[in-house]
C-alpha positions as CSV (number, residue, x, y, z in Angstrom):
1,X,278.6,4.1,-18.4
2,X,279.8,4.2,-22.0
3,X,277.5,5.2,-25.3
4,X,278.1,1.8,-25.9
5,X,276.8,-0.4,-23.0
6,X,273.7,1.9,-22.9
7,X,272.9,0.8,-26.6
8,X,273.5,-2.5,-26.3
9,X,271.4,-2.8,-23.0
10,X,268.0,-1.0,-25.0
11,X,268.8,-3.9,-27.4
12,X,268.3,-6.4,-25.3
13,X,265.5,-4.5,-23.1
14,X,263.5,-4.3,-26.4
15,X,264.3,-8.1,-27.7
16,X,263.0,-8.9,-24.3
17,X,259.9,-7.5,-25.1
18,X,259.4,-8.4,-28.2
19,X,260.1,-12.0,-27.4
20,X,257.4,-12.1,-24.5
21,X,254.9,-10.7,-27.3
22,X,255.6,-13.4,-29.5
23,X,255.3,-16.0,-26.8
24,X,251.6,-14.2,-25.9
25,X,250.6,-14.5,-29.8
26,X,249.9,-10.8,-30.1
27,X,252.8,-10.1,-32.7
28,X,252.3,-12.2,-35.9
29,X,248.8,-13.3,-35.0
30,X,246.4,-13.8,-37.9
31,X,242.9,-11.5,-37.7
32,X,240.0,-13.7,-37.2
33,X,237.8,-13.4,-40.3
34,X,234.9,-11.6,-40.2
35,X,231.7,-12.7,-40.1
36,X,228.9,-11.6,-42.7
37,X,225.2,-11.6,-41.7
38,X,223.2,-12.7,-44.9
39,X,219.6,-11.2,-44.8
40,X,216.8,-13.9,-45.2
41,X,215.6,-14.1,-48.7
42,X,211.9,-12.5,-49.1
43,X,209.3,-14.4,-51.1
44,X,208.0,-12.5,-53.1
45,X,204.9,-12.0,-55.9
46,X,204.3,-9.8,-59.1
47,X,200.9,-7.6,-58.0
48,X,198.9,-5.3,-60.8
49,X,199.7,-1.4,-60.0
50,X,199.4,1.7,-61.1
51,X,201.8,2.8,-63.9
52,X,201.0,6.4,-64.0
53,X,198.1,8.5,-62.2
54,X,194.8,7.4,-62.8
55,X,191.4,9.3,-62.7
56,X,187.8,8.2,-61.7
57,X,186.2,6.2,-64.8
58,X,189.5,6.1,-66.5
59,X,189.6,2.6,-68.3
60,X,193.0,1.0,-67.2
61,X,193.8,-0.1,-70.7
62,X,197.5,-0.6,-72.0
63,X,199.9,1.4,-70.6
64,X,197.7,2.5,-67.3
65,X,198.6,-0.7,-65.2
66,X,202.1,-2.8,-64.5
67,X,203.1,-5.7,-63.1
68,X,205.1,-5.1,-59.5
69,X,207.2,-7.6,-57.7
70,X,205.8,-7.2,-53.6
71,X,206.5,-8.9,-50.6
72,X,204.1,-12.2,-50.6
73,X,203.6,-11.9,-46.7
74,X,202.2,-8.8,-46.9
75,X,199.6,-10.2,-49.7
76,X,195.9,-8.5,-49.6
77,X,192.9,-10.6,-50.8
78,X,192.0,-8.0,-53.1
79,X,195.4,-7.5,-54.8
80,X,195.0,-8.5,-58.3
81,X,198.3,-11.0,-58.8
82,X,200.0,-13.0,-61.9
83,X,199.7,-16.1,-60.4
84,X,195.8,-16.0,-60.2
85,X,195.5,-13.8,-63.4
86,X,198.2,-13.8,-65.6
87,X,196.1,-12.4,-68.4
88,X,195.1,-9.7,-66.1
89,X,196.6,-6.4,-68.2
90,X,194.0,-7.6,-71.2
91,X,191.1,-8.7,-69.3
92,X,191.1,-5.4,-67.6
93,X,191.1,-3.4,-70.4
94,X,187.8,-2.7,-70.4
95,X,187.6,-2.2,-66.6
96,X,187.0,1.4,-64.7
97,X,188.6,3.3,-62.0
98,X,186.1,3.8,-59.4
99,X,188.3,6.1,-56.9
100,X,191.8,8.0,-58.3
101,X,194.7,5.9,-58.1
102,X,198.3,7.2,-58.2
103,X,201.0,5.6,-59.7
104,X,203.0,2.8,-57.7
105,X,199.3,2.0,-56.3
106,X,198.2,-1.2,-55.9
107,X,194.9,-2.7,-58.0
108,X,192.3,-3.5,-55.8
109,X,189.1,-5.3,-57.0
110,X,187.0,-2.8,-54.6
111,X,188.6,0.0,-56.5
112,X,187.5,-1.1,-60.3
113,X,184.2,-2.0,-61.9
114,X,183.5,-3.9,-65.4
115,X,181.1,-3.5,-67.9
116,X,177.4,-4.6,-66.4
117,X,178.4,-4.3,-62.8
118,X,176.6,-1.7,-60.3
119,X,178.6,1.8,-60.5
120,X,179.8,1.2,-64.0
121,X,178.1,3.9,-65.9
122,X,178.6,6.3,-63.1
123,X,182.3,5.6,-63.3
124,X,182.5,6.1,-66.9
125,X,180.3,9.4,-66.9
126,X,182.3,13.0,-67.0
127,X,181.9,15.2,-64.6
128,X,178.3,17.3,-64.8
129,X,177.0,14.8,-67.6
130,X,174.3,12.5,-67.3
131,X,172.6,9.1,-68.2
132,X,169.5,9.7,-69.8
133,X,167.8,6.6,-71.4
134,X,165.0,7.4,-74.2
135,X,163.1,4.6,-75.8
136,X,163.6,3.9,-79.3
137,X,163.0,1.0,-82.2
138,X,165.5,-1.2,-84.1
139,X,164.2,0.9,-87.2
140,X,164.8,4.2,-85.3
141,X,168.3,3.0,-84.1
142,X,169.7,2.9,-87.3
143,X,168.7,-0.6,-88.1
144,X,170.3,-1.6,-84.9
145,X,174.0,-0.7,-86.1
146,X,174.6,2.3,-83.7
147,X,176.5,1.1,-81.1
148,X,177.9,2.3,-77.6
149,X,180.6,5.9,-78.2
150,X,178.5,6.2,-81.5
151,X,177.4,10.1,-81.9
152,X,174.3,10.5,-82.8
153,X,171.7,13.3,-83.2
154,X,168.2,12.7,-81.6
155,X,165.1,13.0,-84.1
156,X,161.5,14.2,-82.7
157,X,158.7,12.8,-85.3
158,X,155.1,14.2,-83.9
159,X,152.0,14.0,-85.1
160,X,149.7,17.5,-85.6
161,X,146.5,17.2,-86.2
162,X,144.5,20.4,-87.1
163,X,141.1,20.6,-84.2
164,X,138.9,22.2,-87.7
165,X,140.1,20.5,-90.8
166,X,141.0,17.0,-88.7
167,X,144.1,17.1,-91.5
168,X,146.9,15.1,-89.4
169,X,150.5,16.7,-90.2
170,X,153.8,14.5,-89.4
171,X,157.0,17.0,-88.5
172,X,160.1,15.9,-88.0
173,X,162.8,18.0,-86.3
174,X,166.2,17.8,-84.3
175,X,166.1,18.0,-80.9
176,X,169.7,17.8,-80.2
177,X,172.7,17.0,-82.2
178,X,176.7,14.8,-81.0
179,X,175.2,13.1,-78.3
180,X,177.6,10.3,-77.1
181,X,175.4,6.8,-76.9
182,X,176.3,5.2,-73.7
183,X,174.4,2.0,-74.0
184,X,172.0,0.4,-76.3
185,X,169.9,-2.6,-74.3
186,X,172.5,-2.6,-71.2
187,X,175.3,-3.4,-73.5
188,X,178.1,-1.2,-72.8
189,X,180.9,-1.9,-75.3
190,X,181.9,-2.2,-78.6
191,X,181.0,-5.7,-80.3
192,X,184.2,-8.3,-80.7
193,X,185.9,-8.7,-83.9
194,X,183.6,-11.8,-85.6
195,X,180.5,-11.3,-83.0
196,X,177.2,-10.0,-84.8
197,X,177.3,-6.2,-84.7
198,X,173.6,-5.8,-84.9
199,X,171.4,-5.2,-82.0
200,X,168.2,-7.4,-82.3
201,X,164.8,-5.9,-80.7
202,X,166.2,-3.0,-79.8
203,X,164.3,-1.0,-76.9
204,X,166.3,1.2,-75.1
205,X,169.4,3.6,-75.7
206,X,171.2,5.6,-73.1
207,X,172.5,9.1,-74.0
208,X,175.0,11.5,-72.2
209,X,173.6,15.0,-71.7
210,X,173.6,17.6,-69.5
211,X,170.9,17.9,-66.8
212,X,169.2,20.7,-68.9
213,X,169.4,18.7,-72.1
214,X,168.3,15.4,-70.3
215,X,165.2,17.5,-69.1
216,X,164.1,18.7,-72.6
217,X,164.4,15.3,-74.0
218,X,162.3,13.5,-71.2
219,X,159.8,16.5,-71.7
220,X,160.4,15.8,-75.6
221,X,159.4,12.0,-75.5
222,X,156.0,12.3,-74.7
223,X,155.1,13.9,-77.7
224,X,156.1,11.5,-80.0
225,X,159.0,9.3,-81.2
226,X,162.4,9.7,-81.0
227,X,164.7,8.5,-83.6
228,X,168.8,8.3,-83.8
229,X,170.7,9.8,-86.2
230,X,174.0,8.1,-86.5
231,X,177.2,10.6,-87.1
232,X,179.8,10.3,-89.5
233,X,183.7,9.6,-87.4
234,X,184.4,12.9,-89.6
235,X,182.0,15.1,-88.4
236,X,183.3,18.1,-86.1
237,X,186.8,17.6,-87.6
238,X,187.9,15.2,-85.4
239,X,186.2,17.6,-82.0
240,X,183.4,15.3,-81.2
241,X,184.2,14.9,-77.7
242,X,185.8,18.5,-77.4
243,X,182.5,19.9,-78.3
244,X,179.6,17.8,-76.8
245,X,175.8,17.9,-77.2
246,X,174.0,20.6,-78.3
247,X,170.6,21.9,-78.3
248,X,169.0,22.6,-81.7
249,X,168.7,26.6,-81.2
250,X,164.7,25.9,-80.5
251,X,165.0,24.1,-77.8
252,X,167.7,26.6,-76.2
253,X,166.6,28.2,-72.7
254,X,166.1,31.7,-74.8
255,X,163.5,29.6,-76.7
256,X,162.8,31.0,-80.5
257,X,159.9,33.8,-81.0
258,X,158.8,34.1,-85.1
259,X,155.6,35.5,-86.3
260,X,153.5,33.2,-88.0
261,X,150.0,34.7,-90.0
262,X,150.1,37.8,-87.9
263,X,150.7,35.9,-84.3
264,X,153.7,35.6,-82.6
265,X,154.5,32.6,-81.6
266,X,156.7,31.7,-78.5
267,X,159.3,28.3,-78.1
268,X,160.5,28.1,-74.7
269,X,162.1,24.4,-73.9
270,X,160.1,23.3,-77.0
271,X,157.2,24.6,-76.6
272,X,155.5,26.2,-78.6
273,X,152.7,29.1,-77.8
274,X,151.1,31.7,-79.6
275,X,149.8,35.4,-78.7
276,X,147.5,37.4,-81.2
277,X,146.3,40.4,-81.1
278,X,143.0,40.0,-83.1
């Protein structure tokens, strides 16, 4: 068989073919379009979290909490969202981290107190400090005008009366010096812009101390009145909180030993003994 005929017959072997794969469809038939599986849309609701890591008795003011877009079926009763409180970033302000919360974290009611509830001064007291409430006057509160984060000093006024003479003798001394006012009467913040500053029949104030210094002003108390010295913003050069209460040096645990007419007389906690050796 010639070059020829062998050519022409794989011609028309392979129009053959081709022809029977037309008549099937498979050459020339157009891909079926693909179909794309759209995701259901989730519902969802902006939630108050955590913009950065929070500590225990941190206040969650501006710049501590953010609104976050979350999944509305997955919803807690105690989330804090926009829809109930849209004015929640301000009306928190005030508010205190009872536990840490990290950042991302959702706001949960059980995890914040505000001012006047149970846990609230715990929350806002440092670590080792402590609430120590002393009673006090309008007149010796400043004339009512100190007011809670004011630094004050504490003021001992005590009557001495001499057992020969009868001749009564009114000191007056510091006990202790930048203590932080906590609360005056329960109230816990700062007076509103256009609300009445003063605080009328005053009774009460509570100080942060340590436990030591809480102890030598409840032993203090009972020996006469204590008075509140309010503190100039500018005292301390600005290190008020840095530096803290402190003890006047004669109420230090080493106490203060002079010698007065001959006798030596011993301070330990505030007070005050002599030894003579006539």
């Amino acid at each position: 068989m010639s070059k020829m005929r062998i050519v022409m017959f794989a011609v028309a072997i392979g129009s053959a073919v081709t022809a029977g794969l037309l008549a099937k469809g498979v050459i020339g038939k157009k891909p079926q379009p693909q179909q794309v599986a759209v995701a259901p849309k989730i519902e969802t609701v902006d939630v108050l979290v955590a913009a950065k890591d929070i500590e225990t008795g941190e206040k969650l003011a501006s710049g501590t909490v953010v609104w976050k877009s979350w999944p509305k079926n997955v919803i807690q009763d105690l989330m804090i969202t926009k829809d109930e409180m849209p004015d929640a970033e301000e009306k928190l302000a005030e508010t205190r981290a009872l536990v840490p919360m990290f950042e991302g974290e959702t706001i949960l009611e059980k995890k914040i107190v505000n001012p006047g509830e149970g846990g609230f001064m715990s929350a806002v007291l440092p670590k080792g400090m402590r609430a120590s409430s002393v009673a006090i006057s309008n007149r010796s509160a400043a004339g009512g005008f100190i007011l809670p984060n004011d630094r004050v000093d504490v003021i001992l006024t005590r009557k001495i009366t001499n057992a020969e003479t009868g001749n009564t003798l009114v000191k007056s001394e510091t006990v202790i010096t930048n203590v932080r006012v906590l609360a005056i009467n329960q109230v816990f913040k700062q007076a509103k812009e256009g609300e009445d500053v003063a605080m009328k029949e005053t009774d009460t104030a509570t100080l942060e101390m340590s436990l030591d210094q809480a102890e030598i002003i409840a032993r203090v108390e009972t020996e006469g009145e204590l008075s509140l010295a309010l503190r100039s913003l500018a005292e301390n050069d600005g290190n008020a909180v840095k530096d803290g209460p402190r003890l006047a040096e004669k109420y230090m645990p080493h106490g203060a030993n002079k010698t007065v007419n001959g006798d030596t007389l011993f301070v330990r906690y505030g007070i005050e003994t002599y030894a003579t050796s006539r």
